[in-house]
N, C-alpha and C positions, 0 to 999 in steps of 0.2 A: 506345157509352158504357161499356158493361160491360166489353170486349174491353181498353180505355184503363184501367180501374181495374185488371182483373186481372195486367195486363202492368204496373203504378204498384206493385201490392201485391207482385209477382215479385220486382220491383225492388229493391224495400226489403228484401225477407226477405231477399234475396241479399245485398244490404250487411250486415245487422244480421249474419247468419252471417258472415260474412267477418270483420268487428269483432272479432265474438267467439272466435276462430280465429287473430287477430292481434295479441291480448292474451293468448290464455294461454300459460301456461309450462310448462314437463313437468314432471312430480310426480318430486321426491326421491328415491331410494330412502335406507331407513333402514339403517344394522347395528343388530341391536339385541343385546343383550350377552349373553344367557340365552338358552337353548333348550330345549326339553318333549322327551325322547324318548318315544314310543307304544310299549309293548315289545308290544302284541298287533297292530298294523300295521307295526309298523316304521320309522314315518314320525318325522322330525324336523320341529318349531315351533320357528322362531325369532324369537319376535316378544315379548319380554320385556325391560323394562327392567332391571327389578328380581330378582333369584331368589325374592322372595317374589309376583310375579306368578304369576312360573312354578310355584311350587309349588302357590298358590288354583288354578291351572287344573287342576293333577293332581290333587289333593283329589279322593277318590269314582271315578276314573277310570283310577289307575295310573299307571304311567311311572318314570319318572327327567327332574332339568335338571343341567343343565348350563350350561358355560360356552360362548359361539360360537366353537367352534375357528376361523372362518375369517372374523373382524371384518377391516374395511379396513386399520386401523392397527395394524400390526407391533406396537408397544408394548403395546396394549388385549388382544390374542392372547394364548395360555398356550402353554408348551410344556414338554413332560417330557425330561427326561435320565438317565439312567439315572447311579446313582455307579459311579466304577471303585471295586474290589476289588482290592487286591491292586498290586502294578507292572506297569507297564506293560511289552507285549510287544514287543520291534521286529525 
């Protein structure tokens, strides 16, 4: 009798993980817009919606934010160019 319940209980936990394993979905990845740089690790945080997140996080601790140079969407990105001086050379 025990043998039949433990083999009934096997059963079931196998299914109920299977269930659950067949419902879920993979988690998002986010861009998020802001980023903390650490200037005494060196490490970049990109996990700010806001540049006012970013800054409460620096608050007491240092750094610099900034903008996520490398967001998914071309448009949401920055980018610098430099002005010409002067004419041009050919």
């Amino acid at each position: 009798m025990k043998k039949i319940f433990a083999f009934g209980a096997i059963a079931v936990a196998t299914m109920a993980g299977s269930a659950l394993l067949i419902t879920a979905e993979p988690a998002a990845a986010k861009d998020y817009e802001f980023c903390r740089y650490d200037h005494s690790s060196g490490m970049n945080s990109c996990g700010f919606d806001t540049m006012e997140q970013c800054v409460a996080m620096m608050s007491g601790r240092g750094g610099s934010c900034n903008r996520n140079p490398l967001l998914a969407d071309a448009n949401a990105s920055y980018a610098h160019a430099p002005k010409r001086r002067g004419p041009a050379h050919r």
